[in-house]
NULUMKE-640765 format. One record per residue: residue in three letters; residue number from 1; x, y, z of N, C-alpha, C in turn. Coordinates in Angstrom, 1 decimal, always signed. Layout:
REM NULUMKE-640765
resn,resi,n_c1,n_c2,n_c3,ca_c1,ca_c2,ca_c3,c_c1,c_c2,c_c3
ala,NUM,X,Y,Z,X,Y,Z,X,Y,Z
...
REM end
This chain:
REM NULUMKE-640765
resn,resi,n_c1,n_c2,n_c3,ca_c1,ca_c2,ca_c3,c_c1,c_c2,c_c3
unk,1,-41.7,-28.9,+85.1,-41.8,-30.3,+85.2,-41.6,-31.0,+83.9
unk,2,-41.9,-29.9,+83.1,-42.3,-30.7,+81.6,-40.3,-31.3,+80.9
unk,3,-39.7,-29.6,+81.7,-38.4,-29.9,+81.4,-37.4,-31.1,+82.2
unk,4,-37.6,-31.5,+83.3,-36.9,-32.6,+83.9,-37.7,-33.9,+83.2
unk,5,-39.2,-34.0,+82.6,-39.4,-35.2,+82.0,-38.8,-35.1,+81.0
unk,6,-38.3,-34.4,+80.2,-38.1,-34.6,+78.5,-36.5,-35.4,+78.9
unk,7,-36.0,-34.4,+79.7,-34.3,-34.6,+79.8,-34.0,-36.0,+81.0
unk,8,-35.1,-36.4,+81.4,-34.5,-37.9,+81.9,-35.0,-38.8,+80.8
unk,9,-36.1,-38.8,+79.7,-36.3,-39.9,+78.7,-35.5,-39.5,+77.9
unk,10,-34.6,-38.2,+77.9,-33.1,-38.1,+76.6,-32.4,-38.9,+77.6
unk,11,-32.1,-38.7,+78.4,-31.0,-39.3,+79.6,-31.1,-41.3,+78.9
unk,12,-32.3,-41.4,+79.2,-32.3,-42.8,+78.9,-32.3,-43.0,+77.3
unk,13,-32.5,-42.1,+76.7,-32.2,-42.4,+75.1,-30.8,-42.3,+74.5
unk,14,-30.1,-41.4,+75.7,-28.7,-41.2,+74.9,-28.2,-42.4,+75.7
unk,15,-28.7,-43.2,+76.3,-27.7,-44.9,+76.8,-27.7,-45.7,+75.7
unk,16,-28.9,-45.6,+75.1,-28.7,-46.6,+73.5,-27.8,-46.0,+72.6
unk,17,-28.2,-44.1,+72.4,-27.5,-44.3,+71.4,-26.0,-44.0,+71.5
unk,18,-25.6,-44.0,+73.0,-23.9,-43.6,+73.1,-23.4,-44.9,+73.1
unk,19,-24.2,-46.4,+73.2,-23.6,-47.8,+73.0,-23.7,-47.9,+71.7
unk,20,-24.4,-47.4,+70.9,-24.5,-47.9,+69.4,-23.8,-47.2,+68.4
unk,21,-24.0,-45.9,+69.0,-22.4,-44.8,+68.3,-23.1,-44.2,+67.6
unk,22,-24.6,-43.4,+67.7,-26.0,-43.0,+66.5,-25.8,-41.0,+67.2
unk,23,-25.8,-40.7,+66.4,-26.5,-39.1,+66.3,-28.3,-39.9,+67.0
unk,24,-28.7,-40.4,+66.7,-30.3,-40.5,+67.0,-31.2,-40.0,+66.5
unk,25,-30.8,-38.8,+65.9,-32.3,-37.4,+65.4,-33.4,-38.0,+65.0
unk,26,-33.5,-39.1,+64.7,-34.6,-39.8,+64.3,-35.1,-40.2,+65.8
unk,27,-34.5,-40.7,+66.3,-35.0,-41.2,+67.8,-35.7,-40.1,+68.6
unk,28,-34.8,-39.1,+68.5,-35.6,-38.2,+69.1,-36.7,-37.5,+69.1
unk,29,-37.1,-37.3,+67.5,-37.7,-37.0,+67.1,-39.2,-37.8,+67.4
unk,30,-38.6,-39.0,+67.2,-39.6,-40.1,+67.8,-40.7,-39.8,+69.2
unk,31,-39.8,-39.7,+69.8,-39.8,-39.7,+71.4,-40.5,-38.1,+72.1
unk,32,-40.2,-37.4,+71.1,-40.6,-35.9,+71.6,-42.8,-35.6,+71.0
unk,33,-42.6,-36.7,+70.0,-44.0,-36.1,+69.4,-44.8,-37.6,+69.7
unk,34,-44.3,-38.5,+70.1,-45.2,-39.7,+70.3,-45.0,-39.2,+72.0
unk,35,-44.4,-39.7,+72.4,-44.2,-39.0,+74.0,-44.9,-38.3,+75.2
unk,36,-44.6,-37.0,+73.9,-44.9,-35.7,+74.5,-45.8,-34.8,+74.1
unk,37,-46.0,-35.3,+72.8,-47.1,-34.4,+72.5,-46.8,-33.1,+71.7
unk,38,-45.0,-33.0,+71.0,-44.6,-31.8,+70.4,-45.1,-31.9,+69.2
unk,39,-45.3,-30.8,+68.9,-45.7,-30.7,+67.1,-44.2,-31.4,+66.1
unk,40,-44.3,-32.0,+64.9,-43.2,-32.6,+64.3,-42.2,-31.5,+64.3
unk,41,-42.9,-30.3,+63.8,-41.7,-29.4,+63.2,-40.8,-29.5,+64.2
unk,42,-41.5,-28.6,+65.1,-40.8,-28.0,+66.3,-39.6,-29.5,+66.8
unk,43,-40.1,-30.7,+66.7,-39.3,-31.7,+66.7,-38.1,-32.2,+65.9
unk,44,-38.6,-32.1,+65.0,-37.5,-31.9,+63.5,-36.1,-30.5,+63.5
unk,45,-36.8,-29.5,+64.3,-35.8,-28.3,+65.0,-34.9,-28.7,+65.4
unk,46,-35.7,-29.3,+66.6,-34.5,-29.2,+67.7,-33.7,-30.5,+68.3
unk,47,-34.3,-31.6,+67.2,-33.3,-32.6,+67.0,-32.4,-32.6,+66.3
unk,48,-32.5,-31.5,+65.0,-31.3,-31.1,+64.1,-30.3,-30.1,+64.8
unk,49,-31.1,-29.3,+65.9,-29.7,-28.7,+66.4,-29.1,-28.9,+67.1
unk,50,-29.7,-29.8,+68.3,-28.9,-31.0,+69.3,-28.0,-31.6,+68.5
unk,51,-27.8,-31.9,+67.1,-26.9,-32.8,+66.7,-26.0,-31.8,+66.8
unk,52,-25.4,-30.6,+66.7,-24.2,-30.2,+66.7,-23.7,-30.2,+67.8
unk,53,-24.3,-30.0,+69.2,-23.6,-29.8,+70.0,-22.9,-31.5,+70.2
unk,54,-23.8,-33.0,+69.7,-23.3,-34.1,+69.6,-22.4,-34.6,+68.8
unk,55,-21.7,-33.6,+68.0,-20.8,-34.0,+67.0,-20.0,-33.0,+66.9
unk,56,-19.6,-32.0,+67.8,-18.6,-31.4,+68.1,-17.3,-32.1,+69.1
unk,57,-18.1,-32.8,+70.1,-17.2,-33.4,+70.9,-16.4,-34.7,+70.0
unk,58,-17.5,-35.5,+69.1,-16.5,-36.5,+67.9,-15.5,-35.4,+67.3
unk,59,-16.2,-34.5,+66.6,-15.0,-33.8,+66.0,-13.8,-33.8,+66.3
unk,60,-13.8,-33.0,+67.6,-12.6,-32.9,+68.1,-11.6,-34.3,+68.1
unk,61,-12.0,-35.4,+69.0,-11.7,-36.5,+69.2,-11.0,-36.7,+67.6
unk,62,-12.1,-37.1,+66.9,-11.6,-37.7,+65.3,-10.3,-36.5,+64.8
unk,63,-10.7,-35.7,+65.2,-9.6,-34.9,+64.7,-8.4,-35.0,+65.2
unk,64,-8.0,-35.1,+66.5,-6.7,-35.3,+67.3,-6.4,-36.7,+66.5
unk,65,-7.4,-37.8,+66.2,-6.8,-39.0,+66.2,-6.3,-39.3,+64.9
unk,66,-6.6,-37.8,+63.9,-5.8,-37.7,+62.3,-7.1,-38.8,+61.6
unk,67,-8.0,-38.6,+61.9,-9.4,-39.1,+61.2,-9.8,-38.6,+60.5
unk,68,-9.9,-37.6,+59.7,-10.6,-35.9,+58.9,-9.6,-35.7,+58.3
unk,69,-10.4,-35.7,+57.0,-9.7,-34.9,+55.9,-10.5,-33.0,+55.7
unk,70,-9.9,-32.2,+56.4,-10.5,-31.3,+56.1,-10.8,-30.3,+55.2
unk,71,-10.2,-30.6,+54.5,-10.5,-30.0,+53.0,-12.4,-30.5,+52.5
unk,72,-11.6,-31.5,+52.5,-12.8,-32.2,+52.1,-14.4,-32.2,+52.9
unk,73,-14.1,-32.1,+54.5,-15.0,-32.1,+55.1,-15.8,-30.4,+55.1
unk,74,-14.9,-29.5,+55.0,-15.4,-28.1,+55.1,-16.1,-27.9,+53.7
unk,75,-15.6,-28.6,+52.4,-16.4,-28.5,+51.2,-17.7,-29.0,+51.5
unk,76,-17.7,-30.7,+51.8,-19.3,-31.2,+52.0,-19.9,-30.1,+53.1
unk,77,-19.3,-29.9,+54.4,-20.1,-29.3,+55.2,-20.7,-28.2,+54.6
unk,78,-20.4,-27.3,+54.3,-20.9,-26.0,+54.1,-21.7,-25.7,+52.9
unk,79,-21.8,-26.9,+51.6,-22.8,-27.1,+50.7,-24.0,-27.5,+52.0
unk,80,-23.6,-28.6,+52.5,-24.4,-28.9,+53.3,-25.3,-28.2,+54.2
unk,81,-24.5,-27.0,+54.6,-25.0,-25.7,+55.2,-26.2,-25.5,+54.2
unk,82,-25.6,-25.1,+52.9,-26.5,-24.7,+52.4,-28.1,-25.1,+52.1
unk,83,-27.8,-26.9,+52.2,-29.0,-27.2,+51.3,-29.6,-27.7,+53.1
unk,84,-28.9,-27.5,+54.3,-29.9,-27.6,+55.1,-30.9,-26.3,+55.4
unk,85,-30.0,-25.3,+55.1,-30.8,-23.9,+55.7,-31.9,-24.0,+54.4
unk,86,-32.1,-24.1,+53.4,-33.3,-24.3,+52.2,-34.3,-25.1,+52.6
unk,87,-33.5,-26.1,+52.8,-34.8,-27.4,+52.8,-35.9,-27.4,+54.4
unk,88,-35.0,-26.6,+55.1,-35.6,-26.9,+56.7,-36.6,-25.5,+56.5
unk,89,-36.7,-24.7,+55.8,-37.9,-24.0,+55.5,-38.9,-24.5,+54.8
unk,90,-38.9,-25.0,+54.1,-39.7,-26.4,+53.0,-40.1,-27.0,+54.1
unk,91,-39.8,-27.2,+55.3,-40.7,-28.3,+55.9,-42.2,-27.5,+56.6
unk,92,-42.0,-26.3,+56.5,-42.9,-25.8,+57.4,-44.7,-25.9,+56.2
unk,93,-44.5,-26.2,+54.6,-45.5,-26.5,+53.6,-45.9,-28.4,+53.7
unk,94,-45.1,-28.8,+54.4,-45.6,-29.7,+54.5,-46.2,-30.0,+55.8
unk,95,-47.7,-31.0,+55.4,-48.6,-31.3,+56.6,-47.8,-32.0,+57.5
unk,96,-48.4,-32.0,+59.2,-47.6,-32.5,+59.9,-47.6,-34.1,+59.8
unk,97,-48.8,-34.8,+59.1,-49.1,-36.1,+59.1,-48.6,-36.5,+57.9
unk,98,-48.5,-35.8,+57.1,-47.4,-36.3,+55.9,-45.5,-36.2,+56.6
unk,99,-45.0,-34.9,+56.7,-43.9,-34.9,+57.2,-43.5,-36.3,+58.3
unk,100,-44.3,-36.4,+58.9,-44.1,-38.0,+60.1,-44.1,-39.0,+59.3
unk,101,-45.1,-39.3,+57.9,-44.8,-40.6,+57.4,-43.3,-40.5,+56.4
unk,102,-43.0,-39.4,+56.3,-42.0,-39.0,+55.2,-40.9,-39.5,+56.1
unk,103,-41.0,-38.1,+57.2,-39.7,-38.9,+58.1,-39.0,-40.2,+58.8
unk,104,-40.6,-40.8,+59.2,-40.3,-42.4,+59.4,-39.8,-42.8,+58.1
unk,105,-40.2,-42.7,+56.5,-39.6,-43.3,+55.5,-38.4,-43.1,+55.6
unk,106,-37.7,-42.0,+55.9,-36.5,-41.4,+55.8,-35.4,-42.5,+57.0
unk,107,-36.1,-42.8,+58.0,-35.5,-43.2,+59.2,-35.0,-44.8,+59.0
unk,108,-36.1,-45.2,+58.2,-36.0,-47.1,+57.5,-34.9,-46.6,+56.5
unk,109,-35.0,-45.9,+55.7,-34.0,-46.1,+54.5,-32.3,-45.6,+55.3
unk,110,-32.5,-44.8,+56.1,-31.1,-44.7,+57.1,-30.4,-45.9,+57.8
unk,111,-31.7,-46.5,+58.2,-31.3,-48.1,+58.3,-30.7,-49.0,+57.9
unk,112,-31.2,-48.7,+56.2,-30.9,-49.6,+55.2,-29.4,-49.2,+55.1
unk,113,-29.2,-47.8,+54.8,-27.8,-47.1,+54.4,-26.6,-47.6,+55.1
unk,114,-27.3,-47.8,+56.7,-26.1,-47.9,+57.3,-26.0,-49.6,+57.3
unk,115,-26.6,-50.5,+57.0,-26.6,-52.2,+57.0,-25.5,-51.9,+55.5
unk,116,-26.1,-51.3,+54.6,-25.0,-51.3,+53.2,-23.5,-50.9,+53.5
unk,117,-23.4,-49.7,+54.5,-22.4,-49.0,+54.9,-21.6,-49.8,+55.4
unk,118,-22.0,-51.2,+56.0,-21.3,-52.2,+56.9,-20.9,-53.0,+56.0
unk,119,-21.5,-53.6,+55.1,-21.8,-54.7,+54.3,-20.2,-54.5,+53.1
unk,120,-20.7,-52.9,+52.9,-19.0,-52.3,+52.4,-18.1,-52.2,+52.9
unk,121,-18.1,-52.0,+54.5,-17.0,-52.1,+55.1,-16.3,-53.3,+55.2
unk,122,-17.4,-54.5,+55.3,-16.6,-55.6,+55.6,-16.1,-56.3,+54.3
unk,123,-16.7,-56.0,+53.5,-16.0,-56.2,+52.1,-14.7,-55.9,+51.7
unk,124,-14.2,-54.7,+51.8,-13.2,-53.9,+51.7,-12.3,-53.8,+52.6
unk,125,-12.6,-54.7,+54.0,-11.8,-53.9,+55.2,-11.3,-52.8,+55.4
unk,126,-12.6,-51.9,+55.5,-12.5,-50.4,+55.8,-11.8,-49.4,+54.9
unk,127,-11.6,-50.2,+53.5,-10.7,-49.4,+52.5,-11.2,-49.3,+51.5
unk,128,-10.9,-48.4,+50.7,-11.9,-47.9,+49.7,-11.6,-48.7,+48.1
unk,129,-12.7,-49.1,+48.0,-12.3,-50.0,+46.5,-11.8,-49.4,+45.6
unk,130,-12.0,-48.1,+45.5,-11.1,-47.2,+44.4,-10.3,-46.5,+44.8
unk,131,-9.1,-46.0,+43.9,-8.5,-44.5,+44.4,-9.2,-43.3,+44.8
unk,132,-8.5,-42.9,+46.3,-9.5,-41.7,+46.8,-8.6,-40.2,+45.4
unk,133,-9.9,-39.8,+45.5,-10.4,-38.7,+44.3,-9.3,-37.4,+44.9
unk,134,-8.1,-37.2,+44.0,-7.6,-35.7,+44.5,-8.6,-34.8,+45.0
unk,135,-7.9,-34.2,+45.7,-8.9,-32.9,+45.9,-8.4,-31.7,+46.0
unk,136,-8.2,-31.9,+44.3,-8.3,-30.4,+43.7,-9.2,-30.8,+42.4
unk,137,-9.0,-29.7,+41.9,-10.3,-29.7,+40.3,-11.0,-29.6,+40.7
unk,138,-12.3,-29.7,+39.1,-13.8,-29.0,+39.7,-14.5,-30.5,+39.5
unk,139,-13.8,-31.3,+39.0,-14.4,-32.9,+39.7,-15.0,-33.4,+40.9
unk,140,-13.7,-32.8,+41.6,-13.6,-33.0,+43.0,-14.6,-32.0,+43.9
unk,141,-14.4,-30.5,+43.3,-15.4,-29.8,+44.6,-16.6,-30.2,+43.8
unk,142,-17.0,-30.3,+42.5,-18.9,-30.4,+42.4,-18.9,-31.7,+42.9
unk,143,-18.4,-33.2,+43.1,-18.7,-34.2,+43.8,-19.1,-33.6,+45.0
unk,144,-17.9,-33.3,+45.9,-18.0,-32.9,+47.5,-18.8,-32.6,+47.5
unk,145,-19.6,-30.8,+46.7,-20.7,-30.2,+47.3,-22.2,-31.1,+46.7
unk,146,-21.8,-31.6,+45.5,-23.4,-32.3,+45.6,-23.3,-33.2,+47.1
unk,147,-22.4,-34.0,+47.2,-22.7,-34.9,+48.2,-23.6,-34.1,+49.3
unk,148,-23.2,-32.7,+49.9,-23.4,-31.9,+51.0,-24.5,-31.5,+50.8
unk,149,-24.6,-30.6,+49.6,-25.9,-30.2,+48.9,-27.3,-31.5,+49.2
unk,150,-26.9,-32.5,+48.9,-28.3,-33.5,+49.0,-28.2,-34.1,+50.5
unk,151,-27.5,-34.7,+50.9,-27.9,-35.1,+51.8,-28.1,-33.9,+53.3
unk,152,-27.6,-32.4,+53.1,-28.2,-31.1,+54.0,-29.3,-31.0,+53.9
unk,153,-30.0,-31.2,+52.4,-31.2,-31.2,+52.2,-32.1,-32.4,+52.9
unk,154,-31.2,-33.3,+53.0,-32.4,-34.3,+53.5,-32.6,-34.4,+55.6
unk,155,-31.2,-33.5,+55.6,-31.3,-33.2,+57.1,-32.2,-32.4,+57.4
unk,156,-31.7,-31.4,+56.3,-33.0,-30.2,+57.0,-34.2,-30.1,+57.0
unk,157,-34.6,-30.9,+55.8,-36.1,-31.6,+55.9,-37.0,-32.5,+56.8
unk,158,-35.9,-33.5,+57.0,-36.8,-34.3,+57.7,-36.2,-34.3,+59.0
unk,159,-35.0,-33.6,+59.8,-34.7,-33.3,+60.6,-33.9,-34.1,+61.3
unk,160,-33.0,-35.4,+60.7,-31.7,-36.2,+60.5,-30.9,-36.2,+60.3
unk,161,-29.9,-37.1,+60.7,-28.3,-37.0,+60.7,-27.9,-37.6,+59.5
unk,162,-28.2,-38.0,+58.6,-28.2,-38.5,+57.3,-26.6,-39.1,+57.6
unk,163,-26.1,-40.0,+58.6,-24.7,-40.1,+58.7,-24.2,-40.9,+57.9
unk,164,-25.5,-42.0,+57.5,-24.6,-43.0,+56.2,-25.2,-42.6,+55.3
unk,165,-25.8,-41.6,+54.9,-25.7,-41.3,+53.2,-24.4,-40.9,+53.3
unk,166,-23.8,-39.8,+54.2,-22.5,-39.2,+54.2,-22.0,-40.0,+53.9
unk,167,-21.5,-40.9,+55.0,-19.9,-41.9,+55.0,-20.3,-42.7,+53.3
unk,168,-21.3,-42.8,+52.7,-21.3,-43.6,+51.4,-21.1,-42.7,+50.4
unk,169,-21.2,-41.5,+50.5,-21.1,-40.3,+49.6,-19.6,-40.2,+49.6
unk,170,-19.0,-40.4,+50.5,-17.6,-40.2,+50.4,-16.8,-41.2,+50.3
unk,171,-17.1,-42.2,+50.9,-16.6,-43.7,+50.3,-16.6,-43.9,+49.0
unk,172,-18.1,-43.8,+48.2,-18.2,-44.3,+47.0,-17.9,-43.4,+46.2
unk,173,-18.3,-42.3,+46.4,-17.7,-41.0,+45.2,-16.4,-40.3,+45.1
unk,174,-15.9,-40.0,+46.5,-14.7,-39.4,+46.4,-13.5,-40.6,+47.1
unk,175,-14.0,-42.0,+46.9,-13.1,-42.6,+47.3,-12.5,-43.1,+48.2
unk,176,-13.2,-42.1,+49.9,-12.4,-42.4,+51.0,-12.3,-43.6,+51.6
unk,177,-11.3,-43.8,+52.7,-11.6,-44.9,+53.7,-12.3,-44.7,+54.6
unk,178,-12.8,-46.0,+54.9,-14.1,-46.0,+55.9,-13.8,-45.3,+57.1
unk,179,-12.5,-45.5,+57.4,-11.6,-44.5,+58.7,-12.0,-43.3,+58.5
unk,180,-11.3,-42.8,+57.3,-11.5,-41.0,+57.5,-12.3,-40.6,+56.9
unk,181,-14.0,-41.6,+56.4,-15.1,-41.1,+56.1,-15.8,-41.0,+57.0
unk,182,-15.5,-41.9,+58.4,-15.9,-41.5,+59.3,-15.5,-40.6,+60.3
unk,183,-14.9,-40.2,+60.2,-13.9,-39.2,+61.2,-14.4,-37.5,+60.6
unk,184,-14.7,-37.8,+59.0,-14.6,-36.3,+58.2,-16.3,-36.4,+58.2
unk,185,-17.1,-36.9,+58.2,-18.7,-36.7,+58.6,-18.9,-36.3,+59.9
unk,186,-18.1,-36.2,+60.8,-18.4,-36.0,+62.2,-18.2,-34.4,+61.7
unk,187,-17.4,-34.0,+60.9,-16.8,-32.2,+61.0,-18.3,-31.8,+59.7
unk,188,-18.7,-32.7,+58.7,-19.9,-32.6,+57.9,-20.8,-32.1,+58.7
unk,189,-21.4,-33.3,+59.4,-23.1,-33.1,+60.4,-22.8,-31.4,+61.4
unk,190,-21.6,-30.7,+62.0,-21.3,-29.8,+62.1,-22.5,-28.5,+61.9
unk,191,-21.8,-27.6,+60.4,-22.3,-26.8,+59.4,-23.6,-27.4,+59.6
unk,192,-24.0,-28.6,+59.1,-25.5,-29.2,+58.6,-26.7,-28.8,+59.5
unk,193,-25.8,-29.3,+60.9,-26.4,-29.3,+62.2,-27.5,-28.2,+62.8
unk,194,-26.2,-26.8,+62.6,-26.0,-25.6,+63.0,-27.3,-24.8,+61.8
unk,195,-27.0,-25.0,+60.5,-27.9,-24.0,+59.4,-29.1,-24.6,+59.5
unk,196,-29.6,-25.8,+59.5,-30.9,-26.1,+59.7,-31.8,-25.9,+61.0
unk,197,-30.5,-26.0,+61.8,-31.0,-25.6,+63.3,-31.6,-24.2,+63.6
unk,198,-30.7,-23.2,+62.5,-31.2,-21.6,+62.7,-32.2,-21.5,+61.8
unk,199,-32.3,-22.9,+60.4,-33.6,-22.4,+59.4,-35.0,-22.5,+60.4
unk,200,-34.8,-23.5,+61.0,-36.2,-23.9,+61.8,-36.4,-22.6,+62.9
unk,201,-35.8,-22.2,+63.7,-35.6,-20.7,+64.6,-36.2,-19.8,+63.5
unk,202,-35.9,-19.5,+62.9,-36.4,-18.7,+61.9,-37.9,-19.0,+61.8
unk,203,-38.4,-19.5,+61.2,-39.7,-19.9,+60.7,-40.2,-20.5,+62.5
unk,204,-39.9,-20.0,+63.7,-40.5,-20.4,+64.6,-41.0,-21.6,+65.1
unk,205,-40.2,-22.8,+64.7,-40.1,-24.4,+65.2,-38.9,-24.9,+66.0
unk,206,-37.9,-23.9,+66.3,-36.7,-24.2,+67.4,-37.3,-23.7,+69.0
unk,207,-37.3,-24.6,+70.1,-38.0,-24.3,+71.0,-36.2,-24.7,+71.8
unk,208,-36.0,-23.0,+72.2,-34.6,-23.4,+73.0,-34.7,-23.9,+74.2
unk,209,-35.7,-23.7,+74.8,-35.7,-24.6,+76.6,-35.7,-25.9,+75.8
unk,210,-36.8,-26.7,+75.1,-36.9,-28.0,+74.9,-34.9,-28.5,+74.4
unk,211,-34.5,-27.1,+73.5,-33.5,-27.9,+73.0,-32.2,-28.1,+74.0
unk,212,-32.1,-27.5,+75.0,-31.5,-27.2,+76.1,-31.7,-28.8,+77.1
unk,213,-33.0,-29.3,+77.3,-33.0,-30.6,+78.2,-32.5,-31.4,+77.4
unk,214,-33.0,-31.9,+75.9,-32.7,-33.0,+75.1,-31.4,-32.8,+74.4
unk,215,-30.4,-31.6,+75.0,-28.9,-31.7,+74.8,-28.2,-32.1,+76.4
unk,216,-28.7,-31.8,+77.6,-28.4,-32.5,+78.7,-28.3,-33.5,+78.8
unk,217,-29.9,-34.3,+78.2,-30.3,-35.5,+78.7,-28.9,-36.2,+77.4
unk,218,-29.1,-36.4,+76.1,-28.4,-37.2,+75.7,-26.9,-37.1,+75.4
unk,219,-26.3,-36.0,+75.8,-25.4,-36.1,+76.2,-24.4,-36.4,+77.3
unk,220,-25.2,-36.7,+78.3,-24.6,-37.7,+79.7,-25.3,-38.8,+79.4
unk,221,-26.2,-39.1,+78.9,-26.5,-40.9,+78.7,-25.6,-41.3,+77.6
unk,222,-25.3,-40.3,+77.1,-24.5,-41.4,+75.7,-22.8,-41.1,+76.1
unk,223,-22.6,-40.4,+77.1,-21.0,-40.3,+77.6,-21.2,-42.0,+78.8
unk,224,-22.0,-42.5,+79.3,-22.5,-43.1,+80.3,-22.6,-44.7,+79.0
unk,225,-23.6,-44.2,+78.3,-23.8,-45.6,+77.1,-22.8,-46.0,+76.4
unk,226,-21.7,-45.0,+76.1,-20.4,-45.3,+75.6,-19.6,-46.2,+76.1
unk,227,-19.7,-46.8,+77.4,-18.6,-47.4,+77.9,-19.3,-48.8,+77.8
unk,228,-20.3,-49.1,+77.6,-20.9,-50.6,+77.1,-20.6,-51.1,+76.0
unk,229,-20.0,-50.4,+75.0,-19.8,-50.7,+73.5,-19.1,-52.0,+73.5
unk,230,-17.5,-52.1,+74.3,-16.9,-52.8,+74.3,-17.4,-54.1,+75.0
unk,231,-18.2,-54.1,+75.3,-18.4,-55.3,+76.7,-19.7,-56.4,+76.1
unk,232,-19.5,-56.1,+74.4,-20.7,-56.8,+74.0,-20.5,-57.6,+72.8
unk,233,-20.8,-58.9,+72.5,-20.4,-59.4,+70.9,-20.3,-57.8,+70.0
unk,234,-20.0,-58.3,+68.5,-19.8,-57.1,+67.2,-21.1,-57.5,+67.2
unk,235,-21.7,-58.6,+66.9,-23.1,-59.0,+65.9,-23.8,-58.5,+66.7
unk,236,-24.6,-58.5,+68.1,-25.0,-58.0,+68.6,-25.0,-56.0,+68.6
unk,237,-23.7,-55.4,+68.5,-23.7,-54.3,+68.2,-24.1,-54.0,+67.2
unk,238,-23.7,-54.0,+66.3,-24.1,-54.1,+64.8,-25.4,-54.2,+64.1
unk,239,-26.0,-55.2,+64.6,-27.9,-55.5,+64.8,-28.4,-54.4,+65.6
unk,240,-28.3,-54.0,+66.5,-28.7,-52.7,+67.5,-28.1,-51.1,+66.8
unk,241,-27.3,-51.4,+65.8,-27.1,-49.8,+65.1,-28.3,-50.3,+63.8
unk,242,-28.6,-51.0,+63.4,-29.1,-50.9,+62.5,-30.6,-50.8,+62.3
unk,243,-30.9,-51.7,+64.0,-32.4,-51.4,+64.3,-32.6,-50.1,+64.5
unk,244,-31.6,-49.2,+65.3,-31.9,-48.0,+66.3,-32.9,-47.1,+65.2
unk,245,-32.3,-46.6,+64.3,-33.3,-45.7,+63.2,-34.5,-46.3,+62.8
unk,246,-34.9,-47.7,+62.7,-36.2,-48.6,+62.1,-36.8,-48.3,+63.7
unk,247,-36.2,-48.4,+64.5,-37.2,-48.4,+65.5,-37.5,-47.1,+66.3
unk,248,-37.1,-46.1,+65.9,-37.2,-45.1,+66.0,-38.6,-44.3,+65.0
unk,249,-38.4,-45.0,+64.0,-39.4,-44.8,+62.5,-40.5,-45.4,+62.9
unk,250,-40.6,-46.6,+63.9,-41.7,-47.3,+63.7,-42.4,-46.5,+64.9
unk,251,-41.7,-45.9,+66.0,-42.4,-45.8,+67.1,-43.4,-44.4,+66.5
unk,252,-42.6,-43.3,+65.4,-43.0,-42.3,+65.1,-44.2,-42.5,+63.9
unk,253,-44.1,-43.4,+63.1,-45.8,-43.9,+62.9,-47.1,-44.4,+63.6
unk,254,-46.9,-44.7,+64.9,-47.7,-44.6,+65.9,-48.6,-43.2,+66.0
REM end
């Protein structure tokens, strides 16, 4: 029973976030331990691993559409790998009532990231104020991997899609455009997805039935919520990506 309730309240969660265009892991995360009653970890799991199966199908898409730079994206990802599979063991020393206020902090400042991430885009019209950064030299790969390195770490920790530290890490550091910063985070959250997903399995907080409904549920609400995008003012859209993570944070301080 427990499994048809989790996977109709993803059902109705992936409607928001397939109109707003969000990974969610914050939302989810939200919704499984205020909800339901799951311990955070085990929440922080298996919303980090649901993101891969949600950002494989962008991948692909961004990829046919010549969105990804992969060079670039396979460098951040797989630092990324790294500092998720680290840090998502680290969560298991932290209290569950500290971890919740951490990760609500984490969910507001994602908020913030992505209002800035806009704020740059429309400044720039989706183009990068500087020249994007060759990618060769060791300029170039220790930028890429710190970028991957910190912000895997902050997925694996607090169990998030960290999508606009990404797209700002690569905008602002290595220069990209907002186009193929967002196209090349979709192949990033990937690797990130996947090593934090197996750090938490490891240390015994990946719960595969739970991760199994809440990859059903929001993946047919958000193929379903996707077709409202177009049918609504920008400002309105725009205000609704930026709340989605604050309101996600506020419900998980409850």
């Amino acid at each position: 029973m427990i499994f048809v309730e989790v996977t109709a309240a993803m059902l109705l969660l992936g409607l928001l976030l397939g109109f707003v265009g969000a990974g969610g892991s914050g939302f989810i995360i939200a919704i499984l331990t205020v909800a339901f009653g799951y311990p955070i970890h085990t929440a922080l799991g298996t919303a980090l691993a649901a993101m891969f199966f949600s950002s494989l199908s962008g991948s692909v898409s961004h990829y046919r559409e010549g969105n990804m730079i992969l060079k670039t994206g396979a460098i951040v990802g797989l630092a990324g790998a790294v500092g998720a599979w680290v840090s998502s063991g680290w969560s298991s020393f932290i209290p569950e009532d500290k971890l919740g206020w951490m990760t609500s902090g984490m969910l507001f400042s994602s908020g913030l990231a992505l209002w800035f991430r806009m704020a740059y885009q429309a400044k720039n019209g989706g183009k990068s104020s500087s020249a994007p950064m060759q990618t060769i030299g060791m300029k170039f790969y220790a930028s890429a991997a710190s970028i991957g390195l910190v912000t895997g770490a902050l997925s694996g920790l607090f169990g998030i899609g960290s999508t606009p530290f990404i797209q700002l890490g690569l905008m602002l550091i290595l220069g990209m455009s907002m186009r193929f910063a967002a196209g090349t985070t979709m192949l990033v959250i990937m690797p990130i997805a996947l090593a934090g997903g197996a750090g938490y399995y490891s240390v015994g907080y990946l719960d595969i039935q739970l991760l199994i409904a809440v990859v059903i549920g929001t993946m047919l609400g958000s193929y379903i919520g996707a077709k409202f995008t177009k049918r609504v003012p920008a400002v309105m859209l725009k205000t609704c990506m930026v709340l989605t993570p604050m309101l996600g944070a506020t419900i998980l301080l409850l």
